[in-house]
N, C-alpha and C positions, 0 to 999 in steps of 0.2 A: 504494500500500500504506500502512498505517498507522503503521508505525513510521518514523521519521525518523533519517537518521544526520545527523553532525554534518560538516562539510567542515573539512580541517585541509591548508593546504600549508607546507611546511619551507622557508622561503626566508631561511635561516640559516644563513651561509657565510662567509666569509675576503676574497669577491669572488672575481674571474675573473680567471685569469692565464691567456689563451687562448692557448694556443704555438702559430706562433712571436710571436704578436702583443703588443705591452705593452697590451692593452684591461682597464682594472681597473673595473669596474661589477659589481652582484649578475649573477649567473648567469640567475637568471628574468627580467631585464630584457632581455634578449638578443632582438634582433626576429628574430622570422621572418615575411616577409609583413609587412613591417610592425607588428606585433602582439606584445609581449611573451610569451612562453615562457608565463610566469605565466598569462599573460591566459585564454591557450586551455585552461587547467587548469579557471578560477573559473568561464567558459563551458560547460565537460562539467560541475561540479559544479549548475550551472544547470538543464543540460537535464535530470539524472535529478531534481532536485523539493531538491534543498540550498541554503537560502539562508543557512544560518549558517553562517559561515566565520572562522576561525581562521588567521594568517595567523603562522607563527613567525619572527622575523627576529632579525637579527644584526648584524654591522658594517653601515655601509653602510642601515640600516634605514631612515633616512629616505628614501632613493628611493624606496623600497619601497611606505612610505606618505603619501609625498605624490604619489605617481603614481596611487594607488586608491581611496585617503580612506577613506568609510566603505562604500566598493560601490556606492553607490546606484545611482551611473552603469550600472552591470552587475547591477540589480535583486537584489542581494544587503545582506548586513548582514556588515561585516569589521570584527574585531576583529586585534588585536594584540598576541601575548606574545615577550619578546624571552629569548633564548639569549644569557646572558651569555658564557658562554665554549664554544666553541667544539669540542666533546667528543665529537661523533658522533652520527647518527640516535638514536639509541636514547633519549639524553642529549636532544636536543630533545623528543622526544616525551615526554620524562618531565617537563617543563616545563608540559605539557596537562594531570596528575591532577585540581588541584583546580579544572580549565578548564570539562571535558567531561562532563557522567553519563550520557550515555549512546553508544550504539555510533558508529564515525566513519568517516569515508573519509580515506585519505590521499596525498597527492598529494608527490614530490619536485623541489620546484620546479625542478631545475636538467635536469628531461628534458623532452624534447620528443617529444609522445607523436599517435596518431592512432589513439583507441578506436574498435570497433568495437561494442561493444556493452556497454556502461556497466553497463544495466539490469540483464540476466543476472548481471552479478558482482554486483552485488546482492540481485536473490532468492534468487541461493547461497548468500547467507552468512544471511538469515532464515528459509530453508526448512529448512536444515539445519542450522541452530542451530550455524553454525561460531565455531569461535575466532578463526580469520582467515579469509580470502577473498585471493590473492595473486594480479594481474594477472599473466601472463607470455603469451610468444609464442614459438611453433619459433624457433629465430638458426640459418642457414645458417652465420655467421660466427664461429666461436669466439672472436677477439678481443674480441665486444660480449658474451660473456656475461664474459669476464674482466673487464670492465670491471665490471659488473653481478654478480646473483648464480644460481649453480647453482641448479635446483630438482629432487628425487630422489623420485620418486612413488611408494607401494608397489601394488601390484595392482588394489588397490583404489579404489584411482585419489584416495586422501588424499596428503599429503604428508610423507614422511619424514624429510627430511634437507635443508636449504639451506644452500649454500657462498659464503660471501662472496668475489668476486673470487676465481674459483678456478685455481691455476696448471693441473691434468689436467682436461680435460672428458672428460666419463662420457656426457653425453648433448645432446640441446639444444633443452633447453627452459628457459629465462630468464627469470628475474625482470625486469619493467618498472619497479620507482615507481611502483606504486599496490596500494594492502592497503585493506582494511577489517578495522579490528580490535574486538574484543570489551573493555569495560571489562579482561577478565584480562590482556591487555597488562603493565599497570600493575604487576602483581604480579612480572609475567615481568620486566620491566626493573630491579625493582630486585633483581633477583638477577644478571642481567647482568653479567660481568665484564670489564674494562678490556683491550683489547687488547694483546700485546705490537708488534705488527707495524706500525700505526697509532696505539697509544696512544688508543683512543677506547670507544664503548661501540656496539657495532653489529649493526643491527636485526635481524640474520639472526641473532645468536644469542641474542637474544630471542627470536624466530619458534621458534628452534631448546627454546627452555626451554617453550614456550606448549606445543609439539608430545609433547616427554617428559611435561609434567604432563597428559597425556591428552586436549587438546584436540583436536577436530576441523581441522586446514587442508586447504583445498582449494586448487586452482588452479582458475584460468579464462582462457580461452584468448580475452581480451576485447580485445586491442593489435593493430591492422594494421601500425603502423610506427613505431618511436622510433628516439631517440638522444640518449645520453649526449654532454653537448657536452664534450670536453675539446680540441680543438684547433682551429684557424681551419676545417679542412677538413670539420668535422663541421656549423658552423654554416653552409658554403654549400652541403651537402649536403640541412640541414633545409630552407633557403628555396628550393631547386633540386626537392625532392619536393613542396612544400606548392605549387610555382607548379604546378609539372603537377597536382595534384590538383585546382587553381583551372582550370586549363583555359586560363591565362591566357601568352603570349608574355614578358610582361614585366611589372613592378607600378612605379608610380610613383605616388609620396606629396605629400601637397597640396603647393603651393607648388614645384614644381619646375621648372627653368628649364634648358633645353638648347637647345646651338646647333642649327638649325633643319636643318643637315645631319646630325648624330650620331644614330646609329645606338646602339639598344637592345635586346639581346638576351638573354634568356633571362634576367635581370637584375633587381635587385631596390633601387630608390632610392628613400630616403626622404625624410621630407618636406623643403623646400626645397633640396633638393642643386641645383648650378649646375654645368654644363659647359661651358666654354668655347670646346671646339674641336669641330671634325666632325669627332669619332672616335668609334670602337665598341664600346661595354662589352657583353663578352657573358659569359655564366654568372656573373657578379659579383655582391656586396653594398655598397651603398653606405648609412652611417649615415647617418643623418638631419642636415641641416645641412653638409655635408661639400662645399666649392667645389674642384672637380677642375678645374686648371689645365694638365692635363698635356695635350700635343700628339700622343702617342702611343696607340694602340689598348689596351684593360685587358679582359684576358680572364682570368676567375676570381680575379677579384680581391677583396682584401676590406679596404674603405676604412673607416677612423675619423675 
């Protein structure tokens, strides 16, 4: 199609304080699969036809960007605006006005996500001339929409109403971390008022101001499978889904050395890890670099 949106992901954060783990690194640096969070976002923004990307960072930012540079490497063009302080969605993205002119995609770097169909959210949002376009997915699991936000549809099948982190679910259908929005954003946000609950400025009732001023939102039902990573057990959930989807028993990363007896299961080492005994890591992550000395069996384990 002719029009081009712009790729914007949020990887502007405090860092990661993964409980119960002390692992302090940005949130999108997070491997799954070996493969930064991040990575797999710049790659879907690839395959729908977006090479200019917007990358907003924060503490921590030089990871960030000395792990991606300029994109080349991932046939993209990344730029770099940094969120000084630390305010909330809404509050990054308002950091983009005199970034973007025209319509964008947006991605939250810290989910881990497996779209189904990219494109479609996209012609929805040009065909029908939307204000937004908001990725979501049925959640059997009421606690992942709490984590996340409510989405409340009228008849019509537009969107009425979005609850940030909602204590009562009404229904379940979920917001994922990823919108495409309209220049009118910009307007909406800075009307936006500071939360009392988080102290922040938060996208949903932005969305929420977009939706009162008459705008068209729609949902699109584009997400096979994410997850908000807030705990250790979320990140060996994502690399425990992404291996069955690979098809793969186990993944090991260049440079890796294991005693000749040990035993790999269901598992996920990165590169150079060293084992020294004939034991069995099964359902486990191991970072990258990480020399396991231990003599005893690691089952779901998650090693830094």
């Amino acid at each position: 199609m002719s029009q081009k949106l712009t790729g914007v992901i949020l990887a502007a954060g405090k860092g990661s304080r993964i409980q119960p783990l002390n692992l302090y690194l940005p949130k999108p640096l997070l491997p799954v699969c070996n493969k930064p969070i991040i990575q797999y976002q710049l790659e879907d923004m690839r395959n729908i036809g977006v090479h200019d990307v917007i990358i907003v960072v924060g503490h921590l930012k030089e990871e960030i960007i000395s792990y991606f540079g300029d994109g080349s490497s991932l046939g993209l063009h990344i730029r770099y605006v940094e969120q000084r302080e630390t305010l909330g969605i809404a509050h990054a993205v308002a950091q983009l006005e005199n970034e973007v002119n025209s319509p964008f995609i947006l991605f939250l770097g810290d989910i881990f996500l497996v779209s189904k169909d990219l494109p479609a959210m996209e012609r929805m949002f040009w065909e029908r001339r939307a204000g937004a376009v908001l990725a979501v997915k049925r959640e059997k699991n009421p606690e992942y929409i709490r984590r996340n936000f409510a989405v409340i549809l009228h008849g019509s099948g537009t969107v009425t109403r979005v609850i940030e982190k909602p204590r009562y679910i009404t229904n379940d259908l979920k917001g994922c971390g990823v919108y495409i929005f309209d220049l009118a954003i910009f307007d909406a946000i800075r009307r936006t008022p500071r939360t009392a609950q988080r102290d922040e400025y938060e996208i949903t009732n932005s969305i929420q101001i977009l939706i009162d001023d008459g705008y068209p939102v729609y949902p699109a039902e584009v997400i096979d499978w994410d997850m908000n990573i807030t705990f250790a057990c979320d990140l060996l959930e994502c690399n425990r889904n992404q291996l069955a989807r690979l098809g793969k028993p186990c993944l090991l990363g260049e440079g890796v050395a294991i005693h000749p007896e040990a035993r790999i299961e269901g598992s996920v080492l990165g590169a150079g890890v060293t084992v020294d005994h004939p034991i069995t890591i099964r359902d486990s992550l191991v970072f990258s670099g990480v020399h396991i000395t231990a003599d005893h069996n690691i089952e779901r384990g998650l090693l830094t």
